[in-house]
N, CA, C and O atoms as a printed pandas DataFrame, in Angstrom:
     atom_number atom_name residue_name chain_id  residue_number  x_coord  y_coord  z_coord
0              1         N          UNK        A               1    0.862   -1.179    0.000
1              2        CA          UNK        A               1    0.000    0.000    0.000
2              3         C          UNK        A               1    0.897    1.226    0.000
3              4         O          UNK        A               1    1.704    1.387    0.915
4              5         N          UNK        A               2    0.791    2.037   -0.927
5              6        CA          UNK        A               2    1.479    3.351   -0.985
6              7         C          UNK        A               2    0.554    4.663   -0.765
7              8         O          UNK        A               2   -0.393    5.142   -1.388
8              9         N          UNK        A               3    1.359    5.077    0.569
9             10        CA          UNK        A               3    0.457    6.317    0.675
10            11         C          UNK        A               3    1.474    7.793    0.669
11            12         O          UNK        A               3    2.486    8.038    1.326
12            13         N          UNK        A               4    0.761    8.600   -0.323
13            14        CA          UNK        A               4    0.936   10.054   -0.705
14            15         C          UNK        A               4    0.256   11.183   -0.170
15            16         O          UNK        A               4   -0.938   11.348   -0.420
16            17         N          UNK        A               5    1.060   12.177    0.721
17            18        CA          UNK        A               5    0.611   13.290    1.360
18            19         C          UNK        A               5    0.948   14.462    0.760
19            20         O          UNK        A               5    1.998   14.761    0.191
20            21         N          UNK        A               6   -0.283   15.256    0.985
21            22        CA          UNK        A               6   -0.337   16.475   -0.234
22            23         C          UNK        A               6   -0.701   17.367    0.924
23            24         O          UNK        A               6   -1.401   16.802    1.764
24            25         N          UNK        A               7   -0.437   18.465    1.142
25            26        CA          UNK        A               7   -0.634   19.852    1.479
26            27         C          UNK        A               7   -0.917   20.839    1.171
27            28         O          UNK        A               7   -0.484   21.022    0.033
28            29         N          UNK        A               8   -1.710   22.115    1.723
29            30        CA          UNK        A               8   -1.856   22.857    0.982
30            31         C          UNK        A               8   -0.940   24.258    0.911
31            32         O          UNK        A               8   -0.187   24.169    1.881
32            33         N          UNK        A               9   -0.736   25.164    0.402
33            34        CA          UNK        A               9   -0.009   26.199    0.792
34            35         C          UNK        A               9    0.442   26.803    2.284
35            36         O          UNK        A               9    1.515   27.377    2.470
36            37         N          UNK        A              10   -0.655   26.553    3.402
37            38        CA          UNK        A              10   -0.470   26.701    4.350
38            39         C          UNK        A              10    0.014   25.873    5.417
39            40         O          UNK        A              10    0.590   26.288    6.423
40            41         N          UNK        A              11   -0.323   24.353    5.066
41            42        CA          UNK        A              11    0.618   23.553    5.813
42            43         C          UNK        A              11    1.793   23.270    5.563
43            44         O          UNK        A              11    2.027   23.372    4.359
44            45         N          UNK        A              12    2.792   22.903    6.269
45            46        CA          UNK        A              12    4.181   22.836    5.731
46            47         C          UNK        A              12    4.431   20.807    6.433
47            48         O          UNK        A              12    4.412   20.232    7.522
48            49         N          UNK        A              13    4.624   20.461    5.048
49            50        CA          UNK        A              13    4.768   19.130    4.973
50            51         C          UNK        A              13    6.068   18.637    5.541
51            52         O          UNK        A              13    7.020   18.176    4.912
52            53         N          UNK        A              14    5.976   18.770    6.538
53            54        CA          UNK        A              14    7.459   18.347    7.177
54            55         C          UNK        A              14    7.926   16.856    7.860
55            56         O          UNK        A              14    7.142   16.150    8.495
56            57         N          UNK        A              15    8.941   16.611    7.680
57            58        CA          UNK        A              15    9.069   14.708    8.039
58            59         C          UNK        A              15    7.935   14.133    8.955
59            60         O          UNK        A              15    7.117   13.247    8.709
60            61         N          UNK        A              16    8.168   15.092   10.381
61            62        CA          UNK        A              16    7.145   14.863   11.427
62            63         C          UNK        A              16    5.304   14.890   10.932
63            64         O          UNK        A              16    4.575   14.037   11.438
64            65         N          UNK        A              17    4.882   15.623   10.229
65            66        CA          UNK        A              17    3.586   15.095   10.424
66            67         C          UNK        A              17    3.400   14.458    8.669
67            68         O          UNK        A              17    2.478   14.790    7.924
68            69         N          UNK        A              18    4.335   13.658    8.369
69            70        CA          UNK        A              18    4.220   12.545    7.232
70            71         C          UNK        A              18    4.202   11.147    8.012
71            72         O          UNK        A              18    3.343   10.270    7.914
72            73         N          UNK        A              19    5.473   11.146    8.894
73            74        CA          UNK        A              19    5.277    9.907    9.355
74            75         C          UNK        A              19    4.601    9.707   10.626
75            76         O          UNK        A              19    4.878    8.853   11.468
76            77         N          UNK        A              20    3.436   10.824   10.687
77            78        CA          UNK        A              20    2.544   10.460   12.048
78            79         C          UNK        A              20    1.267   10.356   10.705
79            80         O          UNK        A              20    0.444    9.469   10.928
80            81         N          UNK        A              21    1.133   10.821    9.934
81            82        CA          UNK        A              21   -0.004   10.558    8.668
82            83         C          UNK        A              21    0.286    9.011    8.475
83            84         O          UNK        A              21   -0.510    8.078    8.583
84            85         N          UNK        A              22    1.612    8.984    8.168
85            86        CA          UNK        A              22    1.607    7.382    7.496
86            87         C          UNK        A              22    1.264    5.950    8.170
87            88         O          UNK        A              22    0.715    4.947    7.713
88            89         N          UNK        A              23    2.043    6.391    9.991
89            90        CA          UNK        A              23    1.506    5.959   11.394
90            91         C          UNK        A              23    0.242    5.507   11.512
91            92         O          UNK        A              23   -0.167    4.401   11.866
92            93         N          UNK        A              24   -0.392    6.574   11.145
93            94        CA          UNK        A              24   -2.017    6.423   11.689
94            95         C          UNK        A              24   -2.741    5.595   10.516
95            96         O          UNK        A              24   -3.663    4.845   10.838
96            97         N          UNK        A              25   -2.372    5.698    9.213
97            98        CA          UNK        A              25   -3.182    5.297    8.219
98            99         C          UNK        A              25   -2.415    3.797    8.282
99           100         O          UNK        A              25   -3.145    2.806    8.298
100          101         N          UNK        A              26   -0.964    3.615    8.319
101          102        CA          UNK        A              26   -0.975    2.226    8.585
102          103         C          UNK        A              26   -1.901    1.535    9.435
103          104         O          UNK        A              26   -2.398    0.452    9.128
104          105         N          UNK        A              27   -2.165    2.226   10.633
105          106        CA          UNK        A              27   -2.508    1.238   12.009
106          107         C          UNK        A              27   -4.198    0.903   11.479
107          108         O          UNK        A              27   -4.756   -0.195   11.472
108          109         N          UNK        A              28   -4.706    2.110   11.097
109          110        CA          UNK        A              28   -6.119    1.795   10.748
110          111         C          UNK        A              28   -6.532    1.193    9.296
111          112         O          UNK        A              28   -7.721    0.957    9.082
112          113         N          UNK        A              29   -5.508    0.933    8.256
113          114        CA          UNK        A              29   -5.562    0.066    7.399
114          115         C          UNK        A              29   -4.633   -1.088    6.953
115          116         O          UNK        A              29   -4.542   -1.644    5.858
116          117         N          UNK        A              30   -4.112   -1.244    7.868
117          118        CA          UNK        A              30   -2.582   -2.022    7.670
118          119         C          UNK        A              30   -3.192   -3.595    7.366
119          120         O          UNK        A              30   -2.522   -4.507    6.881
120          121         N          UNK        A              31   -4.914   -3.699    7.854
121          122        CA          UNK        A              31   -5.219   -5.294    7.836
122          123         C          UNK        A              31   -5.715   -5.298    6.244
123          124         O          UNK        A              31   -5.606   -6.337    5.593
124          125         N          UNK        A              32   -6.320   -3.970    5.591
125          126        CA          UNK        A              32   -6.809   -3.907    4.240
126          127         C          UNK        A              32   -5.273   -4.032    3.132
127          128         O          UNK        A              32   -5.422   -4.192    1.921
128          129         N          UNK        A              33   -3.900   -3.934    3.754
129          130        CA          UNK        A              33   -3.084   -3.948    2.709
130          131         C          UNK        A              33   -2.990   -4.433    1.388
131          132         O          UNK        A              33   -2.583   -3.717    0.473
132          133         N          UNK        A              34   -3.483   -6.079    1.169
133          134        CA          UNK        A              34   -4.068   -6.652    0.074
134          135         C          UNK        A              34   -4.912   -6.085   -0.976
135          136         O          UNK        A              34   -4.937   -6.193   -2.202
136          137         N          UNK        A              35   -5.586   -5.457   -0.116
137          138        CA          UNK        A              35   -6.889   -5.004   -1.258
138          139         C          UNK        A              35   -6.485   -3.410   -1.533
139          140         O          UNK        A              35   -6.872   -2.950   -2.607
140          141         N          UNK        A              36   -5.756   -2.558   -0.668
141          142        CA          UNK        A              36   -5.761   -1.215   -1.068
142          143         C          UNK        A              36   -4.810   -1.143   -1.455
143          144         O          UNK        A              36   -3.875   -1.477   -0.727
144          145         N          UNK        A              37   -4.509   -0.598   -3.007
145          146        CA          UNK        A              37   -2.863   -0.134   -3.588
146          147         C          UNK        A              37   -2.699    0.825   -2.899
147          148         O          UNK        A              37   -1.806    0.690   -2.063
148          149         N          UNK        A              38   -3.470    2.232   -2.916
149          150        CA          UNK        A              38   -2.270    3.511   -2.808
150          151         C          UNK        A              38   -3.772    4.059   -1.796
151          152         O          UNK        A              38   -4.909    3.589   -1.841
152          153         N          UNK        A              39   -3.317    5.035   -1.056
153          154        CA          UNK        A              39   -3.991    5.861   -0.116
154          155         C          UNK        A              39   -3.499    7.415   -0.613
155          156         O          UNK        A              39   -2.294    7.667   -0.629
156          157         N          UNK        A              40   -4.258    8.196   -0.921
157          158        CA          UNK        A              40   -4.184    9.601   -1.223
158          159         C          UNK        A              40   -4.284   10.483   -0.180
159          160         O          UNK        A              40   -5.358   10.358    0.408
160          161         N          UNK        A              41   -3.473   11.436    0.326
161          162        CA          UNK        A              41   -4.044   12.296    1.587
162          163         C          UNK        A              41   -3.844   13.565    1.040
163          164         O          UNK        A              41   -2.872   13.919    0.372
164          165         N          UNK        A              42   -4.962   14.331    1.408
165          166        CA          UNK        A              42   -4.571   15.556    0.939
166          167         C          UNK        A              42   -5.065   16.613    2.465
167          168         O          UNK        A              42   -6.116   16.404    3.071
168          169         N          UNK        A              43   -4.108   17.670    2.844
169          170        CA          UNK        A              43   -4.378   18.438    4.393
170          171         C          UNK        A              43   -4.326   19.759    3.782
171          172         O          UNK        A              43   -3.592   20.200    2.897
172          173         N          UNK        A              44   -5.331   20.328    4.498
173          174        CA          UNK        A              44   -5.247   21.883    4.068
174          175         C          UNK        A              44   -5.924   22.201    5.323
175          176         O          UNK        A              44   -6.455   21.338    6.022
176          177         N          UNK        A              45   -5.894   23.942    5.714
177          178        CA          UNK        A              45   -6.056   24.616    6.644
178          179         C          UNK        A              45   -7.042   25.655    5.813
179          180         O          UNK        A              45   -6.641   26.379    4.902
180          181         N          UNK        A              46   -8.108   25.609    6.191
181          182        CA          UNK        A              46   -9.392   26.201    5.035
182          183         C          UNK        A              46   -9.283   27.667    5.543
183          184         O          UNK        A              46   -9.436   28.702    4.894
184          185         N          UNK        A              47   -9.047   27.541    6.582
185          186        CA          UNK        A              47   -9.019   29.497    7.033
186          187         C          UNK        A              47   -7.537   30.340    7.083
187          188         O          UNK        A              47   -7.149   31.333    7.699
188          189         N          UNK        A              48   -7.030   29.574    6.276
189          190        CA          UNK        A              48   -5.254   29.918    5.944
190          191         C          UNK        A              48   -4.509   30.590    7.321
191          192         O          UNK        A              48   -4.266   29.887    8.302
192          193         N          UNK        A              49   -4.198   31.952    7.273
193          194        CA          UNK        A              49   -3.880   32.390    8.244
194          195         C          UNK        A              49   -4.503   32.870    9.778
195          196         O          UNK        A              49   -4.003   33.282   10.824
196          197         N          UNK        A              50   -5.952   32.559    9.264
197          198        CA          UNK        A              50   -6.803   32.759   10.657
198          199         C          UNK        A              50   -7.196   31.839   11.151
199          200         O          UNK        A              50   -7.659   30.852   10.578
200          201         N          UNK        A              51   -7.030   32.076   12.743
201          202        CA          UNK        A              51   -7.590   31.151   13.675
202          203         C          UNK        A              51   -9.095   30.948   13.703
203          204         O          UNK        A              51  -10.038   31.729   13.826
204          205         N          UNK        A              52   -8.966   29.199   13.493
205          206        CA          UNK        A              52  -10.428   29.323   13.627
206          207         C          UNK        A              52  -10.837   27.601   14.259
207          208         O          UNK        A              52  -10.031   26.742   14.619
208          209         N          UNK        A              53  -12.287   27.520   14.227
209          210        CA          UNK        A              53  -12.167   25.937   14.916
210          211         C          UNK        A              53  -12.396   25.038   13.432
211          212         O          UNK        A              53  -12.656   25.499   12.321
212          213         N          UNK        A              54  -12.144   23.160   13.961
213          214        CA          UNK        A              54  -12.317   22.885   12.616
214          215         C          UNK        A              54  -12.273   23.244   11.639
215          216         O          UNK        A              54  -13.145   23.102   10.782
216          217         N          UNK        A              55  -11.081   23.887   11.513
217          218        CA          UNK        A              55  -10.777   23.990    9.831
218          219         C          UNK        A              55   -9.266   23.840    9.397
219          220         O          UNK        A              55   -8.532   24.530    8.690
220          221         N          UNK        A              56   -9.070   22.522   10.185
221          222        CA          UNK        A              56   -8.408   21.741    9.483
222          223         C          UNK        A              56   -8.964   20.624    8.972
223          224         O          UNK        A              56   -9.619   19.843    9.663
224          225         N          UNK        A              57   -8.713   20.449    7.558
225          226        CA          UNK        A              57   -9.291   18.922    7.203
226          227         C          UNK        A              57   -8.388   18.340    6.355
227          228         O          UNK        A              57   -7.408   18.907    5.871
228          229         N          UNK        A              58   -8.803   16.929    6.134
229          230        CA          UNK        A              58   -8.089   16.170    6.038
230          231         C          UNK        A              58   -9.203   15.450    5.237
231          232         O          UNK        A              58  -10.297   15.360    5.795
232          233         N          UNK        A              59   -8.947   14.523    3.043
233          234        CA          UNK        A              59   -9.350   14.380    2.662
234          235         C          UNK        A              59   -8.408   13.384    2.259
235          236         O          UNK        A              59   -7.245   13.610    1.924
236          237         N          UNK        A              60   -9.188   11.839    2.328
237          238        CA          UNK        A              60   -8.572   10.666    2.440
238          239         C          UNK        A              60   -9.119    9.731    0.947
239          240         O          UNK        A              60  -10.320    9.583    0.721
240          241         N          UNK        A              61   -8.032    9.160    0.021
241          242        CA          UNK        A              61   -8.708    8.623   -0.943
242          243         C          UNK        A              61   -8.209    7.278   -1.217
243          244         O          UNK        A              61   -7.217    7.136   -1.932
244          245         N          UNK        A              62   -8.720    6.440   -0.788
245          246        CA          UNK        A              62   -8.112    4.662   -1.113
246          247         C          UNK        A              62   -8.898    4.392   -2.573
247          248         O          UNK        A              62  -10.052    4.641   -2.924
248          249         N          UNK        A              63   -7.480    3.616   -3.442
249          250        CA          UNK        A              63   -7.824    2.803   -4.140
250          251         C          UNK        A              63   -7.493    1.402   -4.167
251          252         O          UNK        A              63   -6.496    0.985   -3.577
252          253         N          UNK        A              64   -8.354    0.562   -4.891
253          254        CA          UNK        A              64   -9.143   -0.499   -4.370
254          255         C          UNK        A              64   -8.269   -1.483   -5.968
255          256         O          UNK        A              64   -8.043   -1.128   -7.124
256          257         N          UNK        A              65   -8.124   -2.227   -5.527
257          258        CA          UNK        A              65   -7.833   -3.421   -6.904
258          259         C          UNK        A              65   -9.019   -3.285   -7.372
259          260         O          UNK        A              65  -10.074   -3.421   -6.752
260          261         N          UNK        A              66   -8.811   -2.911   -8.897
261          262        CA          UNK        A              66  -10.480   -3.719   -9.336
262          263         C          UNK        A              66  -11.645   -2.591   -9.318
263          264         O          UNK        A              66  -12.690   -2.824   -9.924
264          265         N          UNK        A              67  -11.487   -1.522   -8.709
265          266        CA          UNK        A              67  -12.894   -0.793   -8.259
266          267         C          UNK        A              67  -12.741    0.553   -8.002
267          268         O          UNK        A              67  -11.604    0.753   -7.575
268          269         N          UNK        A              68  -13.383    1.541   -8.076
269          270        CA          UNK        A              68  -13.762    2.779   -8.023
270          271         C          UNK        A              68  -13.112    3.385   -6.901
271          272         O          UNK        A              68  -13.503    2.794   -5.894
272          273         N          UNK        A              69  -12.343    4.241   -6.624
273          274        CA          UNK        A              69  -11.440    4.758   -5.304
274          275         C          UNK        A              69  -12.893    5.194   -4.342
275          276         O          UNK        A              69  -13.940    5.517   -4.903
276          277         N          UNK        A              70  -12.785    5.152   -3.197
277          278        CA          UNK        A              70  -13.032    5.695   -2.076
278          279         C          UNK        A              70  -12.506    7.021   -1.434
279          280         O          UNK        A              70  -11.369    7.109   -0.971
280          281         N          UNK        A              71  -13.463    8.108   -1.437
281          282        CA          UNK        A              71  -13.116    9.402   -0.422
282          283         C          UNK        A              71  -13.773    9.723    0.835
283          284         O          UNK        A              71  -14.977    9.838    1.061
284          285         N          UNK        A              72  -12.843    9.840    1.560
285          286        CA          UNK        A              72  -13.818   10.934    2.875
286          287         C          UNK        A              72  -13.014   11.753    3.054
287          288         O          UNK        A              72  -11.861   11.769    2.622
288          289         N          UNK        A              73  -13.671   12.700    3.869
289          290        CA          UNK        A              73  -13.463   13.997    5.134
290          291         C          UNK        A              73  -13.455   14.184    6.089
291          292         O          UNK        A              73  -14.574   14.346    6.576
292          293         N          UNK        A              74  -12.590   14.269    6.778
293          294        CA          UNK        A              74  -12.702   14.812    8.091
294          295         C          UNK        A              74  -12.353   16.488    8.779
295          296         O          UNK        A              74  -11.210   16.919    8.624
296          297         N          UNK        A              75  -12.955   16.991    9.208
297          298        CA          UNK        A              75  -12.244   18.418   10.062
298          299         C          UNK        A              75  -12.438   18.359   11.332
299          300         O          UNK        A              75  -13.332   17.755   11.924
300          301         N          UNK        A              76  -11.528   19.041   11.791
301          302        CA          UNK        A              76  -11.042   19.283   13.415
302          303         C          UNK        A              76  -10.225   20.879   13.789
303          304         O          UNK        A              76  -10.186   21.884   13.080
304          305         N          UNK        A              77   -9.777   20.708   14.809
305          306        CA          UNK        A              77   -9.406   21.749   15.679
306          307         C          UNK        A              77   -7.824   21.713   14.822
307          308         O          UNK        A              77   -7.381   22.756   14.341
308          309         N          UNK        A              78   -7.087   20.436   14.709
309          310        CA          UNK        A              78   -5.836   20.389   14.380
310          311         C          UNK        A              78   -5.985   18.978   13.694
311          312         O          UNK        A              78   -6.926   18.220   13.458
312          313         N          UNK        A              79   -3.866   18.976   13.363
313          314        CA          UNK        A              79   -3.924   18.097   11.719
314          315         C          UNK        A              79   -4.175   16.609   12.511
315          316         O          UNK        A              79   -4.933   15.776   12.012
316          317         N          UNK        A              80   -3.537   16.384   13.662
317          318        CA          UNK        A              80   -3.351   15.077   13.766
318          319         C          UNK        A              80   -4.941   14.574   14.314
319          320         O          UNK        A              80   -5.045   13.396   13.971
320          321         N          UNK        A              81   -6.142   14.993   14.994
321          322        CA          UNK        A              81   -7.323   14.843   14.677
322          323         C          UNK        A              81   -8.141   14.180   13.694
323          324         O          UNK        A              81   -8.897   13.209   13.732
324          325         N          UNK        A              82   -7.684   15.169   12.602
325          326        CA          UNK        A              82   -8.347   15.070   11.257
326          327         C          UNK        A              82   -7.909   13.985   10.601
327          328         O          UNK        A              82   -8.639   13.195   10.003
328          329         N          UNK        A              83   -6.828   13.924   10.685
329          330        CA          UNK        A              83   -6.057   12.443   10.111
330          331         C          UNK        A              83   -6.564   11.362   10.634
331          332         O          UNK        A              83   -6.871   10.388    9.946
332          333         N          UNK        A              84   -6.710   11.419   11.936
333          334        CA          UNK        A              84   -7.102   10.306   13.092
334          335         C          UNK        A              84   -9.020   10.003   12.229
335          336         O          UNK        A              84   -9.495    8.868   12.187
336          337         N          UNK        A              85   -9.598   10.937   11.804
337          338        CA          UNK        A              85  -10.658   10.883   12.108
338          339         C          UNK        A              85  -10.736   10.315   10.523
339          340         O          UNK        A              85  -11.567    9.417   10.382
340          341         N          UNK        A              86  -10.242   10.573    9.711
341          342        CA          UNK        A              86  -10.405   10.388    8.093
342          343         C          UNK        A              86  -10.403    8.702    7.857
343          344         O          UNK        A              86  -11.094    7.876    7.261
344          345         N          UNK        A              87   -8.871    8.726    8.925
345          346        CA          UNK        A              87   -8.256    7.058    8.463
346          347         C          UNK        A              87   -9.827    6.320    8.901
347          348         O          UNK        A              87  -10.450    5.602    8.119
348          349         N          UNK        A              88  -10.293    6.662   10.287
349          350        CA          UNK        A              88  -11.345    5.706   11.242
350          351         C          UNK        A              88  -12.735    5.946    9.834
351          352         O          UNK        A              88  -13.511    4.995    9.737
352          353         N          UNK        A              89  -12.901    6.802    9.140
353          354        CA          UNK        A              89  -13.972    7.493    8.130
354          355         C          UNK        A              89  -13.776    5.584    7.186
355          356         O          UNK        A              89  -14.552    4.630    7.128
356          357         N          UNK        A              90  -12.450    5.798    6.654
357          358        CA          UNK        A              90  -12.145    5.694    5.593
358          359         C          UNK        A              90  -11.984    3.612    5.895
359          360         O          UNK        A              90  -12.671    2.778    5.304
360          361         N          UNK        A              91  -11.039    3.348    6.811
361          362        CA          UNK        A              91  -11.480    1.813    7.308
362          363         C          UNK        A              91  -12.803    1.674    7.667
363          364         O          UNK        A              91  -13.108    0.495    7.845
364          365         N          UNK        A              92  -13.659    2.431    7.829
365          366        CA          UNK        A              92  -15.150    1.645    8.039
366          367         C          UNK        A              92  -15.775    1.477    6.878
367          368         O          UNK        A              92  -16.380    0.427    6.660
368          369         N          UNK        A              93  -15.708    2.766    5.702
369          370        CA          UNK        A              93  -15.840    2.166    4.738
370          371         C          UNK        A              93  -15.604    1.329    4.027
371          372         O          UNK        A              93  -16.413    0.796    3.267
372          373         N          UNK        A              94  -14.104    0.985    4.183
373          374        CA          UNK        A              94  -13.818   -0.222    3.016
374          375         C          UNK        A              94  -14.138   -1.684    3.557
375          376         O          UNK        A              94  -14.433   -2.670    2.883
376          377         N          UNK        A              95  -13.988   -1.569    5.151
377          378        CA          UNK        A              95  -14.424   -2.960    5.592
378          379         C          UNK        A              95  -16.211   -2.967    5.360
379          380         O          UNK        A              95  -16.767   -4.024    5.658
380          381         N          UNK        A              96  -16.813   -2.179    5.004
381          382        CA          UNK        A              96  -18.089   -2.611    4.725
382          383         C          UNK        A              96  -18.474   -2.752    3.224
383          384         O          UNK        A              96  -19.439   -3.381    2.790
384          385         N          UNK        A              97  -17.288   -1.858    2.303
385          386        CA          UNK        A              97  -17.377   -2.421    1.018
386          387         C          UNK        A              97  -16.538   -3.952    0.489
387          388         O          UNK        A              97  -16.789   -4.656   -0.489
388          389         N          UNK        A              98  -15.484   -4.114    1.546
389          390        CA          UNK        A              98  -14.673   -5.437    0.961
390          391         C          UNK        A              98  -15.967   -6.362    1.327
391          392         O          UNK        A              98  -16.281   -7.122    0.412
392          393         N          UNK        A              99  -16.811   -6.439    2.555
393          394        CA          UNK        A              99  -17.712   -7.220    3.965
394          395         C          UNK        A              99  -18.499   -7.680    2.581
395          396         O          UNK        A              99  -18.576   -8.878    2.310
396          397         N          UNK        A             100  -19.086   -6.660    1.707
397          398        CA          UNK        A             100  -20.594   -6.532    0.388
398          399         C          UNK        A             100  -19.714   -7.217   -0.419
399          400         O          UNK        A             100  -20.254   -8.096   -1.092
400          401         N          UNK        A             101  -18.700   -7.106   -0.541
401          402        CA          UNK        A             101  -17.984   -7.780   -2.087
402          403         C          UNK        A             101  -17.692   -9.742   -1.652
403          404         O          UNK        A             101  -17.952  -10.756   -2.300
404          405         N          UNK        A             102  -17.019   -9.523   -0.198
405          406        CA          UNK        A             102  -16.833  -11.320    0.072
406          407         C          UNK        A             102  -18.588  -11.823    0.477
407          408         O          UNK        A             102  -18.733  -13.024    0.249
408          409         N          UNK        A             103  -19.362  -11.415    0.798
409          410        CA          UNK        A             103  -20.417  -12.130    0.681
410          411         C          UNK        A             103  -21.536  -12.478   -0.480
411          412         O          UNK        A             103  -22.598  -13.093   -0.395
412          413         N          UNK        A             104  -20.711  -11.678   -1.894
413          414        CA          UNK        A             104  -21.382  -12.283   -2.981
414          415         C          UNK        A             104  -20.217  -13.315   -4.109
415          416         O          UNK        A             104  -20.670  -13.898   -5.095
């Protein structure tokens, strides 16, 4: 599974919150490895230089052997939240789309 982190102008993609992105999306998809090639992340800060709540988000995209990629969203107060909340978005979906695909 290869996962790619994208930022937006205002976040600054630095070693530390790649390998706490990559951390978290391993732990919450590390059992889907088989079935998911690549994980897409993309983080942006929607209110750029102003403080504000939830508006950081975090937009998560798995693709699937075989099948149509998967997106969600998450926003929060801050990045590692949003990440936290995308990966948990994003494993419930696919374990309920792999769950529909092994029972036919």
């Amino acid at each position: 599974m290869k996962i790619q982190i994208n930022t937006d102008n205002h976040i600054s993609g630095h070693e530390a919150l790649v390998e706490e992105a990559e951390a978290t999306i391993t732990s919450a998809l590390g059992h889907l490895g088989n079935h998911v090639t690549r994980v897409e992340v993309h983080l942006s800060d929607e209110n750029g230089e102003k403080a504000g709540s939830r508006d950081k988000r975090c937009m998560m995209e798995a693709r699937l052997e075989g099948h149509q990629p998967i997106a969600v969203t998450d926003e929060s107060d801050n990045l590692g939240d949003s990440i936290a909340g995308a990966a948990d978005k994003l494993k419930g979906s696919l374990d309920r789309i792999l769950g529909r695909l092994n029972d036919h």
